[in-house]
C-alpha positions as CSV (number, residue, x, y, z in Angstrom):
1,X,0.0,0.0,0.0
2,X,3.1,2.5,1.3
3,X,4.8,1.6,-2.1
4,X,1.4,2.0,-4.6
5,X,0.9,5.6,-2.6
6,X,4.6,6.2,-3.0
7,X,4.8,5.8,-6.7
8,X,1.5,7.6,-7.2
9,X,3.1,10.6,-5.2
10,X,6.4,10.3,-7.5
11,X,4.2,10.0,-10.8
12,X,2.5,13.4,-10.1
13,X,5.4,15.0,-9.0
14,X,7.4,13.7,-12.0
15,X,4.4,15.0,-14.6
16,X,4.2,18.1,-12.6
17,X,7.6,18.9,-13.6
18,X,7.7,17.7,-17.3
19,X,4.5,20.2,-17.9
20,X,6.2,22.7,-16.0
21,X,9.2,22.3,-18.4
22,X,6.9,22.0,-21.6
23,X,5.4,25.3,-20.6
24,X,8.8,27.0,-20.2
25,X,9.1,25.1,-24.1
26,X,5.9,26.6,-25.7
27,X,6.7,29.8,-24.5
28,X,10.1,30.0,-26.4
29,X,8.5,28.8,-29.6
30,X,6.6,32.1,-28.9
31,X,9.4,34.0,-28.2
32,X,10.7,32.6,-32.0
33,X,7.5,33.1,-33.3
34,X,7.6,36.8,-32.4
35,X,11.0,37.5,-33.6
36,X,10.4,36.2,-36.6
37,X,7.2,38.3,-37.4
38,X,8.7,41.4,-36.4
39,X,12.6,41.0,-37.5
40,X,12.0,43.5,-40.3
41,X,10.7,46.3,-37.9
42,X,13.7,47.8,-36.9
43,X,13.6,50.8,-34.6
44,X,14.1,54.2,-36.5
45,X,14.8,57.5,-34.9
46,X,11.8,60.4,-35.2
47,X,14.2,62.8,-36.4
48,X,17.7,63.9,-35.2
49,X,18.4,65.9,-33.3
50,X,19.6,69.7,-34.7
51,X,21.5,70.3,-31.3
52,X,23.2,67.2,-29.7
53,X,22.4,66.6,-26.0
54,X,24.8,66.4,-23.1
55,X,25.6,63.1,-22.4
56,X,27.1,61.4,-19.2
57,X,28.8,58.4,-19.4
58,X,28.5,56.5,-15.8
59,X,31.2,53.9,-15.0
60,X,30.5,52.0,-12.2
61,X,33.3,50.2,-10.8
62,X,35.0,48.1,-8.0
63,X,38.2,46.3,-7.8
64,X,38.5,46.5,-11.6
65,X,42.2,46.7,-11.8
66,X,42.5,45.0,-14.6
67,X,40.5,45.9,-16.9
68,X,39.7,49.8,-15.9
69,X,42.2,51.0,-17.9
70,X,40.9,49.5,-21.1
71,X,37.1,51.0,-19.7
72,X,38.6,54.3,-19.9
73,X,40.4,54.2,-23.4
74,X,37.7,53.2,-25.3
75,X,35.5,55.8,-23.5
76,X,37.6,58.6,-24.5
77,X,37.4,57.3,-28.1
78,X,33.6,57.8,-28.2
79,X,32.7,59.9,-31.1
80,X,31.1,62.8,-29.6
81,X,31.7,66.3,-29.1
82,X,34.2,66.8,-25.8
83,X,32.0,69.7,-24.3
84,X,29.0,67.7,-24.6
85,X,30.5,64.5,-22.8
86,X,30.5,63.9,-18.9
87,X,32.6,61.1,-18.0
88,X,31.5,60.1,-14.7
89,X,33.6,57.3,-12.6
90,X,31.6,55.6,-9.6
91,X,34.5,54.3,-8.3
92,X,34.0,52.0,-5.0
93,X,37.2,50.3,-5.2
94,X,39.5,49.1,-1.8
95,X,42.3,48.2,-3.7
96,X,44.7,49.9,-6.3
97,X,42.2,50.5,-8.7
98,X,41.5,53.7,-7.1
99,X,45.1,55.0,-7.4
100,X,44.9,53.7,-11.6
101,X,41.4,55.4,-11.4
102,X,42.8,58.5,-10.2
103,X,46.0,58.6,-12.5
104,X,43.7,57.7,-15.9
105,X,41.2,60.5,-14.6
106,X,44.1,63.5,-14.5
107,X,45.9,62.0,-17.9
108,X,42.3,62.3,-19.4
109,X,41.4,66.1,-17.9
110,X,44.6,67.3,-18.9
111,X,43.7,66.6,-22.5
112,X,40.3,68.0,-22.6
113,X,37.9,66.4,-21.2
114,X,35.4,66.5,-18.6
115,X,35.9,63.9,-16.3
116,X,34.4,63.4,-12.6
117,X,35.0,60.4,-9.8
118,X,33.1,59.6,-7.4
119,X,34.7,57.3,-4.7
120,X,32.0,56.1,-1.9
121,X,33.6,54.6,1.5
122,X,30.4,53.5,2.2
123,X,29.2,51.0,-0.6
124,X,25.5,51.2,0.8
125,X,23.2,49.3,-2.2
126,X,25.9,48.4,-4.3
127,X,25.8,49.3,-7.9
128,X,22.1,50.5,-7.5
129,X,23.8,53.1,-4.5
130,X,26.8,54.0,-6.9
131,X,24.3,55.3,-9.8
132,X,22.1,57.1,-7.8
133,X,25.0,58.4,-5.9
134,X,26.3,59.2,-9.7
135,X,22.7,60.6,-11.0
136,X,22.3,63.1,-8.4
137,X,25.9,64.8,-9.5
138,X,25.2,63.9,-13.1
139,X,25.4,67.0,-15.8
140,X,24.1,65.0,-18.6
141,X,20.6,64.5,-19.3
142,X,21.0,61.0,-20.8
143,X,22.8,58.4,-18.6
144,X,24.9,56.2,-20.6
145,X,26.1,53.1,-18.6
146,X,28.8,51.0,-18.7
147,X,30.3,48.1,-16.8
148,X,34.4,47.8,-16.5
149,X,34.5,44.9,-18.8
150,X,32.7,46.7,-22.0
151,X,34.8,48.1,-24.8
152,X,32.0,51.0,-26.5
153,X,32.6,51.6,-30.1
154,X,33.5,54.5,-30.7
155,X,29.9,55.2,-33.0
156,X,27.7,54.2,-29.4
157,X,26.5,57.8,-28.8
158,X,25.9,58.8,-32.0
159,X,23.9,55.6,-33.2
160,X,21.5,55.5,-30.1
161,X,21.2,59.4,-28.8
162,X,18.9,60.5,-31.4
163,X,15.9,57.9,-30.6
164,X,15.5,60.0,-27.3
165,X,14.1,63.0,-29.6
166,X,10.6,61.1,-29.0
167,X,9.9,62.6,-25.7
168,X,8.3,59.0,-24.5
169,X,11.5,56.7,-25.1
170,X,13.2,56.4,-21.9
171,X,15.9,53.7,-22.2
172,X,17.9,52.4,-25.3
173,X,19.8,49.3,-25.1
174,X,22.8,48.0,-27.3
175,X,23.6,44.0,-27.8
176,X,26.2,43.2,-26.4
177,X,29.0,41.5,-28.0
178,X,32.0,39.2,-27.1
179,X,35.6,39.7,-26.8
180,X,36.9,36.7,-25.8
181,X,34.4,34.4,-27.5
182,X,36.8,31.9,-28.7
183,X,39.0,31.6,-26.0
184,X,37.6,28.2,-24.3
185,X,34.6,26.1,-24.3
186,X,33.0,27.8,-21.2
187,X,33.6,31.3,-23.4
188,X,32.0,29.8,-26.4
189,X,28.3,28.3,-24.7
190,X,28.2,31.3,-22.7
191,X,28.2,33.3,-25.9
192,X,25.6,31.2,-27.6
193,X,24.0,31.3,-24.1
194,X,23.7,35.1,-24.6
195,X,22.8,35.4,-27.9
196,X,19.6,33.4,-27.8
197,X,18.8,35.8,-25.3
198,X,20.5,39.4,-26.3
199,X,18.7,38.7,-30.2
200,X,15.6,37.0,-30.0
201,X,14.3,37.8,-26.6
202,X,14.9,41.3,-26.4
203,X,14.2,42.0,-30.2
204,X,11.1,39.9,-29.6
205,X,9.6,41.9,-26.4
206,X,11.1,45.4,-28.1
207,X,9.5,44.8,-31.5
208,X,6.2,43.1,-30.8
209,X,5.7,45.9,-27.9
210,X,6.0,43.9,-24.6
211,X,8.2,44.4,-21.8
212,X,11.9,44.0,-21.6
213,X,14.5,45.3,-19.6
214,X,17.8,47.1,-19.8
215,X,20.7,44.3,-19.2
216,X,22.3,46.4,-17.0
217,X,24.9,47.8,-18.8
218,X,25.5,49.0,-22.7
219,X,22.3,51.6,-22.3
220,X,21.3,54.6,-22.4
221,X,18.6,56.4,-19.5
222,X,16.6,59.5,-19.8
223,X,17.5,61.3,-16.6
224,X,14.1,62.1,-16.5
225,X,12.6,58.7,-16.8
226,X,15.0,57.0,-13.7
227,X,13.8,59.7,-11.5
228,X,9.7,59.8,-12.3
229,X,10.2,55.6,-12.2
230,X,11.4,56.1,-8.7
231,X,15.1,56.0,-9.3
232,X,18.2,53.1,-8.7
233,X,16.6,50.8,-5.8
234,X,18.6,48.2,-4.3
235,X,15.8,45.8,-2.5
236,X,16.6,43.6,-5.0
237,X,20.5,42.2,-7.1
238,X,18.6,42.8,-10.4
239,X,18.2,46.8,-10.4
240,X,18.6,47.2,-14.2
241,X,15.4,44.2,-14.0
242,X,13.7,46.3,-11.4
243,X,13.7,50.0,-12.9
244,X,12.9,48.5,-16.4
245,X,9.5,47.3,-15.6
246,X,8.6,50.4,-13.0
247,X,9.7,52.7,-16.1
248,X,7.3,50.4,-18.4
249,X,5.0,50.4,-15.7
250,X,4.9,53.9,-15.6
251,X,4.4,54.5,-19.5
252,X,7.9,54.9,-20.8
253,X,9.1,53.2,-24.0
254,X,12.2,51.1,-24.5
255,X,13.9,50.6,-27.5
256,X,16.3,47.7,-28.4
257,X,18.9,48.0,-30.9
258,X,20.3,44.7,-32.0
259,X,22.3,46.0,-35.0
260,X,24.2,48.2,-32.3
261,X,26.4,45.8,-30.4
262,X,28.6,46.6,-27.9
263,X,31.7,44.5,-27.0
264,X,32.2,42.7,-23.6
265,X,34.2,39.7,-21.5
266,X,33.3,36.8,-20.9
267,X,33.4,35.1,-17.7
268,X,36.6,32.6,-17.9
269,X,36.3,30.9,-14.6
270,X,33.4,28.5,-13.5
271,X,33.5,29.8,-10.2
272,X,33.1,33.4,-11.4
273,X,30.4,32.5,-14.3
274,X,28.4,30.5,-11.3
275,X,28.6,34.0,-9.2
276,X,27.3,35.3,-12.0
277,X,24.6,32.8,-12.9
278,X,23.3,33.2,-9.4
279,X,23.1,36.9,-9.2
280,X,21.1,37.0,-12.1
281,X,18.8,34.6,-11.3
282,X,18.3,35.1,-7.8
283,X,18.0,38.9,-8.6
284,X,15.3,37.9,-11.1
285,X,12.8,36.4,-8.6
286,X,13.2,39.2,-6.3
287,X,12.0,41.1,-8.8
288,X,9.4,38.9,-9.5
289,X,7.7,38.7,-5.9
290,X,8.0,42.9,-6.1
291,X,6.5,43.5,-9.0
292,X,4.3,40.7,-10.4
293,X,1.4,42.1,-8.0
294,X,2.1,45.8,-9.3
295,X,1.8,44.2,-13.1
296,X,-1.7,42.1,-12.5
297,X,-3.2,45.5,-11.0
298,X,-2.0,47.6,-13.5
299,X,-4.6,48.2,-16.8
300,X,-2.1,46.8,-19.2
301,X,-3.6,44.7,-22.0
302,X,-3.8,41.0,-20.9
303,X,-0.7,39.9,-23.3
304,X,1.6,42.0,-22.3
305,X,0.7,40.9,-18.5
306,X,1.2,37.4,-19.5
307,X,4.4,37.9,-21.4
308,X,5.7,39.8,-18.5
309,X,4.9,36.7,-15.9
310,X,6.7,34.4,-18.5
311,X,9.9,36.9,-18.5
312,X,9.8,37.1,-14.6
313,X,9.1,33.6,-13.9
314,X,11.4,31.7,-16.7
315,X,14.2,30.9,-13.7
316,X,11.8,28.9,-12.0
317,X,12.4,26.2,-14.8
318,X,16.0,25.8,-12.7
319,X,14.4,24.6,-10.0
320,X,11.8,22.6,-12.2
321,X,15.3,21.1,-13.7
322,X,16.9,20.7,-10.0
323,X,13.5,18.9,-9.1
324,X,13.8,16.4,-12.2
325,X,17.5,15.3,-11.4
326,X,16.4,14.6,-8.1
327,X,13.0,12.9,-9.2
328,X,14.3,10.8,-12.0
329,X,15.8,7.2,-11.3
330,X,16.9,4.0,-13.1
331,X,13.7,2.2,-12.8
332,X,11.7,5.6,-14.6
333,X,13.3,4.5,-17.7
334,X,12.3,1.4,-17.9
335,X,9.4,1.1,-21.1
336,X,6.3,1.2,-18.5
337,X,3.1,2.2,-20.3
338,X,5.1,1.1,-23.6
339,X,3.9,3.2,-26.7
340,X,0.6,5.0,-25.1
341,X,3.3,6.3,-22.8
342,X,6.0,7.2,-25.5
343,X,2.8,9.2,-27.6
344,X,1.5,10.8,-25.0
345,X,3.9,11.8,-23.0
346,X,7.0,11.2,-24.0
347,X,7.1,13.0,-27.2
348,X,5.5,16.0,-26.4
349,X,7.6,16.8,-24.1
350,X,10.6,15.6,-26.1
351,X,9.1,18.1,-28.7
352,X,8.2,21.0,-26.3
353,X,11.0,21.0,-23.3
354,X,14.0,19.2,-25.6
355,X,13.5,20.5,-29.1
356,X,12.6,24.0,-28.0
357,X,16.0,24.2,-26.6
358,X,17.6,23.7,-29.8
359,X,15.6,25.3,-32.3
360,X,16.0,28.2,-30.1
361,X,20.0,28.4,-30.0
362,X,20.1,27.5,-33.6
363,X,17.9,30.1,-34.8
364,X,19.9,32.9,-32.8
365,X,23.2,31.2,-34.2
366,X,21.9,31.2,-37.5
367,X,20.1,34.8,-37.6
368,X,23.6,36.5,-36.3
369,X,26.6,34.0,-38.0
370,X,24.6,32.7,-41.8
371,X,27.5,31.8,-43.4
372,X,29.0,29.9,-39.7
373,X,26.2,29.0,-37.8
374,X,26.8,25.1,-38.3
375,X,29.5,25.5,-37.0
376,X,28.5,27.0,-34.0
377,X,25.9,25.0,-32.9
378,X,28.6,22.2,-33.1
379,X,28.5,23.1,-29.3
380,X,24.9,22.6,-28.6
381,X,25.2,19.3,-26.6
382,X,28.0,20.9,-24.5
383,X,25.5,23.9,-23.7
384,X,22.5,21.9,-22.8
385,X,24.8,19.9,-20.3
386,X,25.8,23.0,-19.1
387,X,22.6,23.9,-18.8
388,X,21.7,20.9,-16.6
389,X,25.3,21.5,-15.0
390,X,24.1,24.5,-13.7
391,X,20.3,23.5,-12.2
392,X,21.6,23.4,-8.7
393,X,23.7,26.9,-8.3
394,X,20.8,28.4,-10.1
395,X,18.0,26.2,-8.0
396,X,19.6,27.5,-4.6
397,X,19.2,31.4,-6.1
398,X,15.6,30.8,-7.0
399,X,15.0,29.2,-3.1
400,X,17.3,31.9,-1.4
401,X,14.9,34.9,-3.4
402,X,12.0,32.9,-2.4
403,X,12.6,32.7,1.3
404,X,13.9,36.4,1.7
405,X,17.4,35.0,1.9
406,X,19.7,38.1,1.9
407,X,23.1,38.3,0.3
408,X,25.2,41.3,-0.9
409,X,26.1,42.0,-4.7
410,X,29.0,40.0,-5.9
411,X,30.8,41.3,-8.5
412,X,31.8,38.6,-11.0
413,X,35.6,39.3,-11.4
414,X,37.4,40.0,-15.0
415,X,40.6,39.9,-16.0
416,X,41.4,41.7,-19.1
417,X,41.5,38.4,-21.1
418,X,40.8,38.8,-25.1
419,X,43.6,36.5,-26.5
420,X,44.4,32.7,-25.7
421,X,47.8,34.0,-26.0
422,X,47.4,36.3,-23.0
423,X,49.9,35.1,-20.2
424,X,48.8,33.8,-16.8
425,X,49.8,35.2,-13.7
426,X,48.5,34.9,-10.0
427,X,45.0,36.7,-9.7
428,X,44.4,39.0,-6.5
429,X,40.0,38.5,-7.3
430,X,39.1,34.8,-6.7
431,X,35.1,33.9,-7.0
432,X,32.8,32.8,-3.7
433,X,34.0,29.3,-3.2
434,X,30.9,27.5,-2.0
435,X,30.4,23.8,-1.3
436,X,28.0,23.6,-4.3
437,X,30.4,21.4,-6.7
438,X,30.3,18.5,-3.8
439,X,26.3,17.9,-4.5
440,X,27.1,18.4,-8.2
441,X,29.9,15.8,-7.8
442,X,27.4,13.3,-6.2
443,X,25.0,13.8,-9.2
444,X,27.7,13.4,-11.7
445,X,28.3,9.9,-9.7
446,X,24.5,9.3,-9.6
447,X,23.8,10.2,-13.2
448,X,26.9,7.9,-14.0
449,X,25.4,4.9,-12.5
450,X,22.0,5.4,-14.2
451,X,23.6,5.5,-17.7
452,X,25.3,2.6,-17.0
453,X,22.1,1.2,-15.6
454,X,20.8,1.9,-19.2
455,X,23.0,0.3,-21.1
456,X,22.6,-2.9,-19.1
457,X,19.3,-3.0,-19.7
458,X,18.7,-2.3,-23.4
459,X,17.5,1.9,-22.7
460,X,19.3,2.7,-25.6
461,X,16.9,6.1,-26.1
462,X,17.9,7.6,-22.5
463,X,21.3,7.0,-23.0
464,X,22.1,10.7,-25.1
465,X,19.9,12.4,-22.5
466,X,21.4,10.4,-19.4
467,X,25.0,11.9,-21.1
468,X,24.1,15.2,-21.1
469,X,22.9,15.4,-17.1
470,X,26.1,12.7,-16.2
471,X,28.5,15.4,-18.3
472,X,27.0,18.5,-17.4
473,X,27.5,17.9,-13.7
474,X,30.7,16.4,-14.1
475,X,32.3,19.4,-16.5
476,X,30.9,22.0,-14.1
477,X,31.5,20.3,-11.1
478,X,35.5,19.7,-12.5
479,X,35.9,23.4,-13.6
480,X,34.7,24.7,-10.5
481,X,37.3,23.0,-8.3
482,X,39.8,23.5,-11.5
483,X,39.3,27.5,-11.2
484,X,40.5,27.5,-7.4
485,X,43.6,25.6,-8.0
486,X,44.9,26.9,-11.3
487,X,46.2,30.5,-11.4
488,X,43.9,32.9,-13.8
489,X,45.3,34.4,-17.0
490,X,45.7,38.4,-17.0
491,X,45.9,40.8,-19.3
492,X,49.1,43.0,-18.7
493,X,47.9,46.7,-17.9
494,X,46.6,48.5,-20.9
495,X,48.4,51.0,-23.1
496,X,48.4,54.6,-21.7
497,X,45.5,57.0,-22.4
C-alpha cells in the first residue's frame, strides 16, 4: 500500500515537472515566433536631433584593476563632441584601482575632457547606490552606462542618442558583443548562451511591444525617466530588471537595438560564471515577488501581462530542472506504459522541453553567424549539459529569493582576457568558493550509475539524455574546483590613455 501511494506521489510529482518544463518550451516557440514576425521592424529615430544633447557616461566600478584601464580608453574614443561628454567614474574600489582610477582621470582632464570620480567609503546598495549616488551629480541629461568589462565603439553615442528626440523613449539598449568568444569552451556556450537571449528575446519583447528590460549595462537612461520611475533601488540584485519594468509600468518606452552591439568579456572561470549565474537569477525572482502584484493590477492589455509573468518567472524552470534530477531514477526509464506512454507523453515533451532548446540556440546562431552558424551550434550538446550543469547553483538562487534569503552583490571578477595567448599570472580576485560542486559531484556519480544502468538494460533512447545530465555535472563540477587551484590568466595593464 506505502509503495502503490509512493509511486503515485512520485508520478504526479514527475508530470508536474515535465508540464512545468513543456510550458517554459511553448513559450520559447513564442518567443521565436515573435522575432520572426517582427525581425523586419527595426527601430528608427523620429528625427535627429539639430542640437546634440549632453551626455554622461556613468562607470561604475570596484576592484577593476584589470580591466579599468581599457574602460577608460575606449571611452575617451567615443565619437562625440568633448564639451557635450561627462565622463563620470563611480569608483568603490578598496584596492589599487583607485590610485589607476585616479591617475587615468588626470591623464584624461589634462587633454580636454570632462571627467568626474566619485569614490563612496560606504558602498551602501551596491551598484544600485553608486548610480544614484552618480545621477544626483550627473550634468548629462541622458545616462549612458557601462560596466568595466565593456569596450563601446567609438559610433555608441551617435547611433543611439537620437531615438530619445521622442519625448516618450526612456531607455535604449545596445547588444552586447564578445571579446573573448573563442578563448575556451565555457567562453564559447556562454556566448551562444547570450545570444539566444541578447537577439531573439529582447528584439522579440522590443519589437512586438512587450516588456523588456535594460541588461544592465551597454544603455542609455533618460535622466528624467529614472527619477519619475522612482530611481536606482537596491531591494533587489537585479536593479537594471527592477527599474525597467517600474519605467514600463509607468508608461515609458524602450527601444532595443540589435544591430548596435557593444563589446564585452566573458566570464573565464566557472566559479566566477556560477557567481554570475546566481546573481542573475536570484535577482530575477526578487523582482518577480516585487512586481508581479504591481503588473496584474496595472490596466495593461492582458498579453503584455502574460508575457511579463513568462519573462519574470522563466528561472523557476531551474528549479523545475533541480526537481527532475532529483525525481528521476533507473527504474523511470524502464518502457512502463510502452507506446501510449511514448505518444502521450513522451514526445510532447521531447518536442516542447527538448526540441525548443535547440531550435531556439540555432535560430539565434543562425540569424547573427549565416555563413558559420553550423559551425557554432557544433556546441549545442555541450550547452544543454551545461545547462543541466548548472540546475543546482541556479536552484539555490531561486530558493534563497524565495525565502527572503539576503546576500550582498558579488561582483563577478574579470581579467582583461581577449587572446588565448594572453599570459597567466596569480589573480588577487578569486570567485565565492561554496560547497556547491560537492552535490554536483554526487549527481555526476549518480547520473553515471544510471547510464550505466541503461545500457545494461537495453535503454538505448535515455542513453544521449542520461550523457548530457552525467557530463553537465561532471564538467561543471570539474571546472569549478579547476578554477580555485589553477592561477587565472591576466591581461598586462593597458596602453596609456
Amino acid at each position: 500500500m506505502h509503495g502503490s501511494l509512493g509511486h503515485i506521489i512520485w508520478t504526479v510529482c514527475y508530470l508536474g515537472v515535465l508540464i512545468g518544463l513543456s510550458a517554459y518550451g511553448i513559450h520559447r516557440y513564442f518567443i521565436i515566433y515573435l522575432f520572426l514576425k517582427n525581425r523586419k521592424r527595426g527601430p528608427v529615430p523620429a528625427r535627429h536631433f539639430e542640437q546634440l544633447p549632453k551626455v554622461t557616461v556613468q562607470l561604475p566600478i570596484f576592484n577593476e584593476i584589470y580591466v579599468v584601464e581599457r574602460l577608460l580608453r575606449s571611452v575617451s574614443q567615443l565619437d562625440y563632441p568633448r564639451q557635450l561628454l561627462h565622463i563620470q567614474v563611480l569608483d568603490d574600489s578598496t584596492d589599487e584601482t583607485r590610485e589607476v582610477v585616479a591617475s587615468c582621470a588626470e591623464e584624461l582632464r589634462q587633454q580636454g575632457f570632462n571627467v568626474q570620480r566619485i569614490h563612496r567609503v560606504d558602498r551602501t546598495g551596491f551598484k544600485a547606490g553608486a548610480l544614484a549616488a552618480g545621477l544626483e551629480a550627473a550634468e548629462g541629461e541622458f545616462m549612458c552606462i557601462l560596466d568595466a568589462d565593456f569596450v563601446p565603439q567609438p559610433d555608441l553615442l551617435k547611433r543611439t542618442i537620437h531615438f530619445f528626440t521622442d519625448p516618450k523613449i526612456g531607455m535604449i539598449q545596445t547588444r552586447w558583443g564578445h571579446l573573448n568568444r573563442g578563448y575556451s569552451l565555457l567562453t564559447r556556450m556562454q556566448a551562444i548562451f547570450l545570444d539566444g537571449h541578447l537577439l531573439l528575446e529582447q528584439t522579440a519583447r522590443s519589437r512586438s511591444g512587450r516588456f523588456f528590460n535594460f541588461n544592465g549595462t551597454a544603455g542609455l537612461w533618460r535622466r528624467s525617466c529614472i527619477e519619475q520611475s522612482g530611481g536606482w533601488q537596491h531591494d533587489t540584485l537585479c536593479e537594471d530588471l527592477d527599474l525597467s519594468y517600474r519605467a514600463q509600468l509607468a508608461g515609458w518606452k524602450f527601444i532595443y537595438l540589435s544591430d548596435v552591439v557593444t563589446p564585452a568579456e566573458l566570464p573565464v572561470d566557472m566559479n566566477g560564471f556560477k557567481s554570475q549565474q546566481h546573481r542573475w537569477t536570484k535577482g530575477s525572482i526578487q523582482t518577480c515577488k516585487k512586481l508581479l502584484p504591481t503588473i496584474w493590477a496595472s490596466r495593461l492589455p492582458f498579453p503584455i501581462k502574460l508575457e511579463a509573468t513568462a519573462h519574470l518567472m522563466s528561472n523557476f524552470a531551474y528549479l523545475l530542472l533541480a526537481f527532475l534530477c532529483v525525481l528521476l531514477h533507473p527504474s523511470s526509464g524502464a518502457p512502463a506504459g510502452g507506446w501510449l506512454r511514448t505518444v502521450l507523453i513522451d514526445i510532447p515533451v521531447f518536442l516542447a522541453a527538448s526540441v525548443s532548446v535547440a531550435v531556439f540556440y540555432i535560430g539565434a546562431q543562425r540569424e547573427l553567424h549565416p555563413r558559420t552558424w553550423m559551425r557554432e551550434i557544433l556546441y549545442l550538446p555541450c550547452l544543454l549539459a551545461l545547462g543541466i550543469g548548472l540546475s543546482l547553483n541556479n536552484a539555490r538562487a531561486v530558493l534563497e529569493a524565495l525565502i527572503n534569503h539576503k546576500s550582498d552583490f558579488t561582483r563577478t571578477p574579470k581579467y582583461g582576457i581577449e587572446r588565448k595567448s594572453q599570459p597567466w599570472r596569480s589573480c588577487r580576485y578569486r570567485p565565492v568558493k561554496p560547497m556547491l560542486p560537492l552535490a554536483e559531484l554526487g549527481f555526476a556519480i549518480y547520473f553515471t550509475y544510471f547510464l550505466w544502468f541503461a545500457i545494461v538494460h537495453g535503454q538505448f533512447l535515455s542513453v544521449p539524455f542520461l550523457l548530457m545530465f552525467q557530463g553537465g555535472f561532471l564538467y561543471v563540477c570539474l571546472a569549478s574546483f579547476a578554477s580555485r587551484l589553477s592561477r587565472v590568466p591576466l591581461a598586462a595593464h593597458a596602453p596609456p590613455l
